[in-house]
C-alpha positions in Angstrom: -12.8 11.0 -21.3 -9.1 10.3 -22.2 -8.4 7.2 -23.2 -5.6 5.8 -22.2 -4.1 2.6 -22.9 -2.2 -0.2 -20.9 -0.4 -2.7 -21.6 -0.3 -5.0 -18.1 -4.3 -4.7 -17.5 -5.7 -7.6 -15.6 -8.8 -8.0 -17.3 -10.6 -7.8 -13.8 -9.7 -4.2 -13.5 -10.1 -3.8 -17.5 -13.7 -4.8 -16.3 -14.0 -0.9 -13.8 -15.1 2.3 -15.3 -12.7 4.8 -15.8 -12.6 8.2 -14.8 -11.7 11.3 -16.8 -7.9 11.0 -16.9 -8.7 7.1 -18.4 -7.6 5.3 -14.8 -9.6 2.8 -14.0 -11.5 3.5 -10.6 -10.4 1.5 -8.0 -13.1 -0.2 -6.0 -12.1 1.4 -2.5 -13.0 5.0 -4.0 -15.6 6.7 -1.9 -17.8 9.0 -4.5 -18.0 12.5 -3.2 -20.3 15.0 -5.2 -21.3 12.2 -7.5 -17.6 11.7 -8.3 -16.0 8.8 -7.2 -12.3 10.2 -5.1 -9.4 7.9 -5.4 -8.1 9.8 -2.8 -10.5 8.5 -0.6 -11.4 4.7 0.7 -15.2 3.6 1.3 -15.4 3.0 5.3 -18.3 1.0 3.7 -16.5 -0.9 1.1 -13.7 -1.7 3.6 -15.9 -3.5 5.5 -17.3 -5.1 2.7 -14.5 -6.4 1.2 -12.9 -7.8 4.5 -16.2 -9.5 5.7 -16.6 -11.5 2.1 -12.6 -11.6 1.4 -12.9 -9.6 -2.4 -10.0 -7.9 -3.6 -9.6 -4.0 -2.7 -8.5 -2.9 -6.1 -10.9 -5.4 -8.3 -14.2 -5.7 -5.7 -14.0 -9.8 -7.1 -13.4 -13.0 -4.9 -9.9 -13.2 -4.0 -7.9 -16.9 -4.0 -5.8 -18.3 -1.3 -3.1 -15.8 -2.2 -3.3 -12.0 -0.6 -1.2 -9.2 -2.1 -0.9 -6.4 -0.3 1.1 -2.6 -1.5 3.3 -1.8 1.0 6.0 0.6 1.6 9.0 -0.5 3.1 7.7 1.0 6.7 5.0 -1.3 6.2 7.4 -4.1 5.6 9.5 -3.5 8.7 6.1 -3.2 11.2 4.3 -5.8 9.0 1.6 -3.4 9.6 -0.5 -1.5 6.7 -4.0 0.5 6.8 -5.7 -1.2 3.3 -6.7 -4.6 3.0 -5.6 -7.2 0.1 -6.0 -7.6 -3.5 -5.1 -10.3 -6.1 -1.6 -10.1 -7.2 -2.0 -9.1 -10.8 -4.1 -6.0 -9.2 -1.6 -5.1 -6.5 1.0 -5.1 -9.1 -0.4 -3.3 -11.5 -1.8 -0.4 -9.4 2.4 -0.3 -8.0 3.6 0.2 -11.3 1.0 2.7 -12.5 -1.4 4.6 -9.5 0.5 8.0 -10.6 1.2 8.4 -7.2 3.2 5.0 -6.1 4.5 5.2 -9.6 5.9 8.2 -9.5 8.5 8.8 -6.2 8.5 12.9 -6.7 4.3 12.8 -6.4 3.2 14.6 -3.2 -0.2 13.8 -2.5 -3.1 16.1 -3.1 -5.0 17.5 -0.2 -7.2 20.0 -1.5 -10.5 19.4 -1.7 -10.7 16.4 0.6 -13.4 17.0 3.3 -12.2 16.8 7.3 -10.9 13.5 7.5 -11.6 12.2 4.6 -7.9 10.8 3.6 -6.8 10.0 7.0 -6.0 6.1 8.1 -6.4 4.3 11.2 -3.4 4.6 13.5 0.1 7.3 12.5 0.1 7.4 8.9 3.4 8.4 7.7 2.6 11.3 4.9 5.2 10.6 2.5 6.0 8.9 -0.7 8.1 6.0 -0.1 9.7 6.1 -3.4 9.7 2.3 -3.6 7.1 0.1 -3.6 6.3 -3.7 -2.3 4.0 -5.9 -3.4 3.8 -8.5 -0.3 2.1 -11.7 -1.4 1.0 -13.7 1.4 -1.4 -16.3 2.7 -2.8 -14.5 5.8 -3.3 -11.2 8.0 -5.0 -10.2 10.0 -7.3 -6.9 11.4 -7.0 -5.3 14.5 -7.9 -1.8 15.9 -4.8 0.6 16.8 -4.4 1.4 19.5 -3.6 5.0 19.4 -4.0 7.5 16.5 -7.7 7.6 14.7 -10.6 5.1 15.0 -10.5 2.6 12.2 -8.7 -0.9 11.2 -5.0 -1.8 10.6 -3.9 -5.1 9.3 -1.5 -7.0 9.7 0.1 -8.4 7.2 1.4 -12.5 7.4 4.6 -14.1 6.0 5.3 -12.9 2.6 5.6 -16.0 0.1 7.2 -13.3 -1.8 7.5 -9.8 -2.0 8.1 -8.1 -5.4 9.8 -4.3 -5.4 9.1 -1.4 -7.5 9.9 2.2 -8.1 8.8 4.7 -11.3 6.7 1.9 -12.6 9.4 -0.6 -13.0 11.4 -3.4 -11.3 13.6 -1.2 -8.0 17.1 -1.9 -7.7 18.1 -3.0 -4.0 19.7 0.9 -3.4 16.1 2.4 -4.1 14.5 0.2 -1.5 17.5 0.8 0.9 17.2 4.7 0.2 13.8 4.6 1.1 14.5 2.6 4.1 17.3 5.3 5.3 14.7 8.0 4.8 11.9 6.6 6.5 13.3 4.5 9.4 13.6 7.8 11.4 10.3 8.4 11.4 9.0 5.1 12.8 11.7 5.4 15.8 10.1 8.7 16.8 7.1 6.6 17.2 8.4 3.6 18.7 10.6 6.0 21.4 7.3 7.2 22.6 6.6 3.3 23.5 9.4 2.9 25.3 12.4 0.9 25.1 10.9 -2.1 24.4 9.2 -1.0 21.1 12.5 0.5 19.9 14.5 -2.8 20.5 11.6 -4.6 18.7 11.9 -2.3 15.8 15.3 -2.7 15.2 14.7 -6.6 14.9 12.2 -6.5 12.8 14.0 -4.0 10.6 16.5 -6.9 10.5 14.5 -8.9 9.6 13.0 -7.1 7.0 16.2 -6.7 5.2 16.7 -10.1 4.1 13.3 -9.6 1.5 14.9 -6.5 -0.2 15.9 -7.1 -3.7 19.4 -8.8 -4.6 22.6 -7.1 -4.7 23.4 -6.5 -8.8 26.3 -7.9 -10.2 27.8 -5.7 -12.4 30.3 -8.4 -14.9 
C-alpha cells in the first residue's frame, strides 16, 4: 500500500483504513468483491447514518453543525443526493477526493455493476470544477419525485458556505464559470416542469449568487 501523507487530516478520518493508493476509505463506500468502491455509496450505510445522524465521510456522531459537498447546481436547487458530514471531513475530502480536487477528472465507469453509481433523482454527470462546502444547521430528506428510487436532501440555510477548486481556496470567476456551464443543464430540467419551475429557478439562482466568493481586489 502507498503511503501517502497529508497534511489537513482530521484525526477522525486519520482513524479509516486506507486503500491501495493511501486514501483513506470513506465510510459510504460499498465493498464490491471484497474491496470496498469509493465509487459506490452503501444504500445500507445511508440509511444508517441518517437514522443515528453520524457523519458520511467519518461514520462518527456529528454536532449541531452539518457540512454538506455541493456543487454549485446543488447550491442553486439547495438539493443534493449525500447526506452530511462534520466540517473538517467535508473540507478535507473537497480539497483532496482526486476527483472534486481535480476539475479535468471524468469519473470512472468501468467496472461499476448496473446501477451501482447512480443517485436518486437527475444526477448531472459532470465535474463542477468548483466545490462548496455548505455548513448548515438543518435538511432534510425526501424522495424525488421523478428519476430513480432513492433519497435526496435538502439542504437548510448555509451558516457559511466555503468554495474550492484544485484543492485550494476558488476565486469568485471559478465558481461563476462553473455556474455558466452548468446552469443550462438544470433549465432543461426545470422547462420540462413547466413555467413555474423555470421562474423559480431563476430566483433561486439569485439567490444563490449572493454566497459566491468576494470579488478580488487587485491594489
Amino acid at each position: 500500500m502507498m503511503d501517502r501523507m497529508f497534511n489537513d487530516m482530521p484525526d477522525r478520518i486519520r482513524s479509516l483504513p486506507r486503500n491501495a493508493k493511501g486514501f483513506p476509505i470513506p465510510y459510504f463506500a460499498e465493498e464490491v468483491n471484497g474491496e470496498r468502491d469509493f465509487r459506490i455509496v452503501s444504500a445500507v450505510k445511508m440509511a444508517h447514518a441518517v437514522r443515528n445522524d453520524l457523519c458520511w465521510v467519518c461514520g462518527s456522531r456529528l454536532g449541531i453543525y452539518k457540512a454538506f459537498v455541493i456543487g454549485p447546481m446543488c447550491g442553486i436547487n439547495r438539493t443534493i443526493s449525500d447526506p452530511p458530514s462534520h466540517k473538517d471531513c467535508a473540507v478535507f475530502s473537497a480539497k483532496n477526493c482526486p476527483f472534486l480536487s481535480s476539475p479535468l477528472a471524468k469519473r470512472r465507469e468501468a467496472g461499476l455493476p448496473d446501477g451501482g453509481n447512480e443517485a436518486a433523482g437527475f444526477m448531472l454527470k459532470r465535474n463542477p470544477g468548483a466545490i462548496g462546502v455548505w455548513v448548515t444547521k438543518s435538511y432534510r430528506p425526501f424522495r424525488p419525485h421523478r428519476g430513480n428510487d432513492g433519497i435526496l436532501f435538502s439542504i437548510g440555510e448555509p451558516v457559511e458556505v466555503i468554495w474550492f477548486a484544485s484543492g485550494r481556496a476558488a476565486t469568485r470567476e471559478e465558481v461563476l464559470h462553473s455556474v455558466e456551464t452548468g446552469f443550462p443543464l438544470l433549465i432543461d430540467l426545470a422547462v420540462k416542469q413547466g413555467d413555474g419551475a423555470v421562474a423559480e429557478l431563476y430566483k433561486q439562482k439569485s439567490a444563490f449568487e449572493a454566497l459566491l466568493p468576494r470579488q478580488e481586489v487587485v491594489a
